[in-house]
C-alpha positions in Angstrom: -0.1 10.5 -18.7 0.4 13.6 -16.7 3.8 14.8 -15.6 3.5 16.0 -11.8 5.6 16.6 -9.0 4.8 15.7 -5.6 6.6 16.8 -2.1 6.0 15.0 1.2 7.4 17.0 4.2 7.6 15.3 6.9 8.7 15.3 10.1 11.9 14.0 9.5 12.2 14.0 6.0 11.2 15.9 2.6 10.6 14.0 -0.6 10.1 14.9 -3.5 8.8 12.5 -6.5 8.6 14.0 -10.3 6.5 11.4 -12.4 3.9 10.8 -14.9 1.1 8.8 -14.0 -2.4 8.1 -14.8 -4.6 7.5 -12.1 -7.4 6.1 -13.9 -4.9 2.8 -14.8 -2.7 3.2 -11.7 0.6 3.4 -14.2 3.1 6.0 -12.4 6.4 6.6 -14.1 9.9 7.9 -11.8 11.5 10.5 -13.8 13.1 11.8 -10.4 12.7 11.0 -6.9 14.5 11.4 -4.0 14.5 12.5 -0.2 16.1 15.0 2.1 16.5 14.3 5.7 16.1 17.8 7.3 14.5 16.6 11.1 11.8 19.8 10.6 9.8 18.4 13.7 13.1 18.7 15.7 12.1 19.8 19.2 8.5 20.2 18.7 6.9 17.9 20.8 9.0 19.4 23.4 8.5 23.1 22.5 5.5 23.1 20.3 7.2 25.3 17.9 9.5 24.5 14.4 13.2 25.5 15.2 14.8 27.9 12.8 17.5 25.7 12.0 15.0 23.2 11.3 13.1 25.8 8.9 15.8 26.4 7.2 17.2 23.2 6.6 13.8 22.2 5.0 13.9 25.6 2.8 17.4 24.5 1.5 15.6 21.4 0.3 13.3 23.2 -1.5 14.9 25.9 -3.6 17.0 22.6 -4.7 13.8 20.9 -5.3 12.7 24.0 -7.1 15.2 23.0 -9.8 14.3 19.4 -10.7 10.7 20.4 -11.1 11.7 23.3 -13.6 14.3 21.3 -15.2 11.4 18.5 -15.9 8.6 20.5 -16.8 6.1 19.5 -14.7 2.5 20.4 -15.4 1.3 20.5 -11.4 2.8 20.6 -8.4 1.3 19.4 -5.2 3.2 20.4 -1.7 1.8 17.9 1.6 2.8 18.8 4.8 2.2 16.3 7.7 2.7 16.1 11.1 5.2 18.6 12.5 3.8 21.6 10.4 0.1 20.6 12.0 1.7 20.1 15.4 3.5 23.6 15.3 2.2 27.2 16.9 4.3 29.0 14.0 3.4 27.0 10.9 2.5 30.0 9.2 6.3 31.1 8.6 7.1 27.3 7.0 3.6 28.4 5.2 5.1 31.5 3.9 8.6 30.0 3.1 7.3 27.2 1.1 5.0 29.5 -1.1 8.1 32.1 -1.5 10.0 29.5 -2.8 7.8 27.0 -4.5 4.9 29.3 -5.4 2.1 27.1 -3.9 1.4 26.7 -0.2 2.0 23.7 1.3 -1.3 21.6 1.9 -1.1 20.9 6.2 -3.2 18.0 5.9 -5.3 16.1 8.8 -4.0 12.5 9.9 -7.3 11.1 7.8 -6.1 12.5 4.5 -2.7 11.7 5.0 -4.2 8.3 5.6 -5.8 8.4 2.6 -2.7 9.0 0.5 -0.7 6.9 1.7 -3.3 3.9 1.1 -3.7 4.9 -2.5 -0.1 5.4 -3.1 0.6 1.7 -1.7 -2.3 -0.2 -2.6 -2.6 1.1 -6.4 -0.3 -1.4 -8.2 -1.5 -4.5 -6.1 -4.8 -4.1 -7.0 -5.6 -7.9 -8.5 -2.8 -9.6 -6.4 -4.1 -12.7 -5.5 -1.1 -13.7 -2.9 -2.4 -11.0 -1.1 -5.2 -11.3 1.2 -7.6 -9.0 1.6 -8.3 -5.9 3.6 -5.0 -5.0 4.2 -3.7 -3.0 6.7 -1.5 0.1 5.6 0.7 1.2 8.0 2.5 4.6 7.5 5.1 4.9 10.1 6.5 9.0 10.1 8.5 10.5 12.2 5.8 12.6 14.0 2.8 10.2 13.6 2.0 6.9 12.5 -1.0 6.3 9.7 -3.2 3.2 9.7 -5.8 2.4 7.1 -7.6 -0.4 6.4 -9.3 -0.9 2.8 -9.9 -3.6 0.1 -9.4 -1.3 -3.1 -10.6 1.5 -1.2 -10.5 3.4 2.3 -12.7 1.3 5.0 -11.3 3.1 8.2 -8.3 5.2 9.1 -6.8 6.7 12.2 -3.8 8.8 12.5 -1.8 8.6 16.2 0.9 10.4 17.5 3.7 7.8 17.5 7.0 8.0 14.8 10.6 7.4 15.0 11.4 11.2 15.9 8.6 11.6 18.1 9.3 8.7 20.5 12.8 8.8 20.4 13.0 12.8 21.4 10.5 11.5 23.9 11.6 9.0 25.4 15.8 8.5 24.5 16.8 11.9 24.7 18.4 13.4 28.0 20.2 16.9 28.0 19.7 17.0 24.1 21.8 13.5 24.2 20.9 10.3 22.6 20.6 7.1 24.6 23.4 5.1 23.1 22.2 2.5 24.1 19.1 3.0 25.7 18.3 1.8 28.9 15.7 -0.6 29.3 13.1 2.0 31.2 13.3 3.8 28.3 12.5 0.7 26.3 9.6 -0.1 28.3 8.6 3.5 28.6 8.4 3.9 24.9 7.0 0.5 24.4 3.9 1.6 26.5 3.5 5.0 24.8 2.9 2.9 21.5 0.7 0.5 22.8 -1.4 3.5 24.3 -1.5 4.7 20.8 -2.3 1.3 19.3 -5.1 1.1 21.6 -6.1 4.7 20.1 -6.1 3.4 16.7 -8.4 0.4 17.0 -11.3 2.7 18.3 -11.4 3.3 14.9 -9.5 0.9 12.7 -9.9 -2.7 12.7 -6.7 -3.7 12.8 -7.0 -7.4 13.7 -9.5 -7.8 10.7 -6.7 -7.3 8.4 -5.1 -10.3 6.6 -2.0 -8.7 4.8 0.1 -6.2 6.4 1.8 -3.5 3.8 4.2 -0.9 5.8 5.3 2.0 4.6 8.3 4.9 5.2 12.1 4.4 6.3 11.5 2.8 9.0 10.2 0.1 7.9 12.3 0.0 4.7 15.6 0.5 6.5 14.5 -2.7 8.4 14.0 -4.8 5.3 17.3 -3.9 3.9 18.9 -5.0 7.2 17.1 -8.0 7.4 18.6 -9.1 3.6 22.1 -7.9 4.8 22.1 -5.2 1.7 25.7 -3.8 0.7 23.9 -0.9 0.2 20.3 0.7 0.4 18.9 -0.7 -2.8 15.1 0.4 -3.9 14.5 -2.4 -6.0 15.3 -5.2 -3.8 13.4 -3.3 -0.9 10.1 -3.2 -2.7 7.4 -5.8 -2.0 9.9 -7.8 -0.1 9.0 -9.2 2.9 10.3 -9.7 6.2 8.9 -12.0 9.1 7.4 -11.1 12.5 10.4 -12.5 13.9 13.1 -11.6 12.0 11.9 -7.8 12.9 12.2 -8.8 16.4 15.5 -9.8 15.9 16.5 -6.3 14.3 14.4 -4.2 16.5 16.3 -6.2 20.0 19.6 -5.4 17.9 19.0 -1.9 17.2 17.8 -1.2 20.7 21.2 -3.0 22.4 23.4 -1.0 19.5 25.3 1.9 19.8 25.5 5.1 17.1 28.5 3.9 15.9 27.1 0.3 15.1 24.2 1.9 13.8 25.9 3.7 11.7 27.9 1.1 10.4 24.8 -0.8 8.9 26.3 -0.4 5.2 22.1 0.2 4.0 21.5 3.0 6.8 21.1 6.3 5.9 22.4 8.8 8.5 19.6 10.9 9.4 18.6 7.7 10.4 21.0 6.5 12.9 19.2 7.9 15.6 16.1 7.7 15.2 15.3 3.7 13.8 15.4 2.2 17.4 12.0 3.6 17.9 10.7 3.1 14.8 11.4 -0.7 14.3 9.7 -1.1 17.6 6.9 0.6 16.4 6.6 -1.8 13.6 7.2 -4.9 15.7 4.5 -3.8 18.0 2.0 -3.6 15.5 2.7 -6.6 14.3 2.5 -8.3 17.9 -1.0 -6.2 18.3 -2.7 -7.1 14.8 -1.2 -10.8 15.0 1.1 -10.3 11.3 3.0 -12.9 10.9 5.4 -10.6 8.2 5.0 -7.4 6.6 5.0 -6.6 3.1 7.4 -3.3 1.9 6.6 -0.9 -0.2 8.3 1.9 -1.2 5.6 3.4 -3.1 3.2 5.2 -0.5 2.2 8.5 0.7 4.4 10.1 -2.0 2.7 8.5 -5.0 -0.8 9.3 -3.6 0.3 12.8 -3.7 1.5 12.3 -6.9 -1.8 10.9 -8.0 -4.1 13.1 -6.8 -2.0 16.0 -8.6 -2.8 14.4 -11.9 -6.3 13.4 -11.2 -6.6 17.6 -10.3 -4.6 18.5 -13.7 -7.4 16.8 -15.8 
């Protein structure tokens, strides 16, 4: 076993997951693992450009990530940067504030490796599952982009689209820097047709109605499973590997759509950089299930993170 440390900064989040794993057997141990909600990709589909609030919000993050990594000893650390930092014209000063603080540069990776990670990071501990029919589909919903892979125990085809949470709700439910609380049902059907557009983008590539077994990814789609079993509070353990039907999602998504922040925010399992932003992304995930046919979708909260984390010990050997 190798003891790593693995960051995923997103565009709405950074995580950061301290383990030690072996990816020859698939075993990955938590000593630490946790997430930051710092909205880096505010504004940039709109400006092109990361905000400097936004910067440093995501370098607070990281001189308090610096800690846990030194307090755990970690042997390698591996820093992945995904779609806001590859959207933005001044990536190089999040490039320099990362290294100044971390002392490795963050890795701004294309949607196809980011694909890649987040299938291994899913897919490793089900390997031999036999209630779960193969290829799967792995869908990585972000809040910049939206990752979809399809694989038996390894990569068959993967696409990366511009569609996430923060993405199509800065897009699309956002007037005079004001969220649409609730939104009104142009902007539903607006946003609706941006994602198909994007669905349509992915299956040039990836055959997503070839897949028998859904698995989705990311806080979107975990937030959504721990509405659908009414959870006291956000709980990992009951989140993982559950599953949650095509139409109970359509039930939350409908909900979340007609809801106002304060209803939102008054889900006891939501976590508040989320309020704002989980409209979009459970109808992201309830129009991919309409496209692909799924009738449920399969959690998991290991993903992109844990690929990361693998392919930091796989480098350490």
């Amino acid at each position: 076993m190798t003891r790593v440390a693995a960051i995923d900064c997103g565009t709405n989040s950074i995580r950061l997951l301290v383990a030690d794993c072996d990816p020859a057997t698939g075993e990955l141990v938590d000593l630490d693992r946790r997430m930051t909600v710092v909205r880096l990709g505010q504004g940039v589909d709109r400006t092109g450009r990361l905000d400097p609030e936004a910067l440093e919000r995501t370098f607070a993050a990281c001189r308090e990530y610096a800690e846990i990594i030194k307090e755990h000893g970690a042997e390698r650390l591996r820093f992945v940067a995904t779609s806001a930092s590859r959207d933005a014209e001044n990536r190089d000063d999040f490039v320099r504030g990362v290294l100044d603080i971390l002392g490795v540069e963050p890795e701004v990776v294309t949607g196809d490796q980011e694909a890649e990670f987040s299938f291994t990071g899913a897919t490793k501990e089900l390997a031999g599952r036999q209630d779960l029919h193969r290829p799967l589909l792995v869908v990585d919903i972000g809040g910049g982009s939206t990752e979809f892979v399809v694989g038996d125990d390894h990569v068959r085809a993967a696409r990366s689209v511009d569609i996430g949470c923060v993405r199509m709700t800065e897009r699309h439910l956002v007037t005079d820097g004001v969220v649409a609380d609730p939104p009104a049902e142009e902007q539903i059907a607006a946003m609706r047709a941006d994602i198909v557009a994007a669905l349509d983008l992915a299956e040039e590539t990836v055959p997503l109605r070839e897949a028998r077994t859904l698995v989705g990814l990311a806080g979107s789609v975990t937030t959504v499973s721990a509405i659908a079993q009414d959870l006291p509070e956000y709980d990992s353990t009951a989140i993982h590997h559950s599953r949650v039907s095509r139409e109970r999602v359509r039930q939350i998504t409908d909900r979340l759509l007609r809801s106002t922040h304060a209803e939102r925010a008054g889900i006891p399992s939501m976590h508040p950089g989320r309020v704002d932003v989980i409209a979009a992304g459970a109808l992201i995930l309830l129009t991919i299930m309409e496209r692909t046919g799924a009738e449920e979708v399969v959690v998991s909260e290991h993903d992109i993170l844990d690929g990361i984390a693998f392919a930091a010990a796989a480098q350490a050997r």
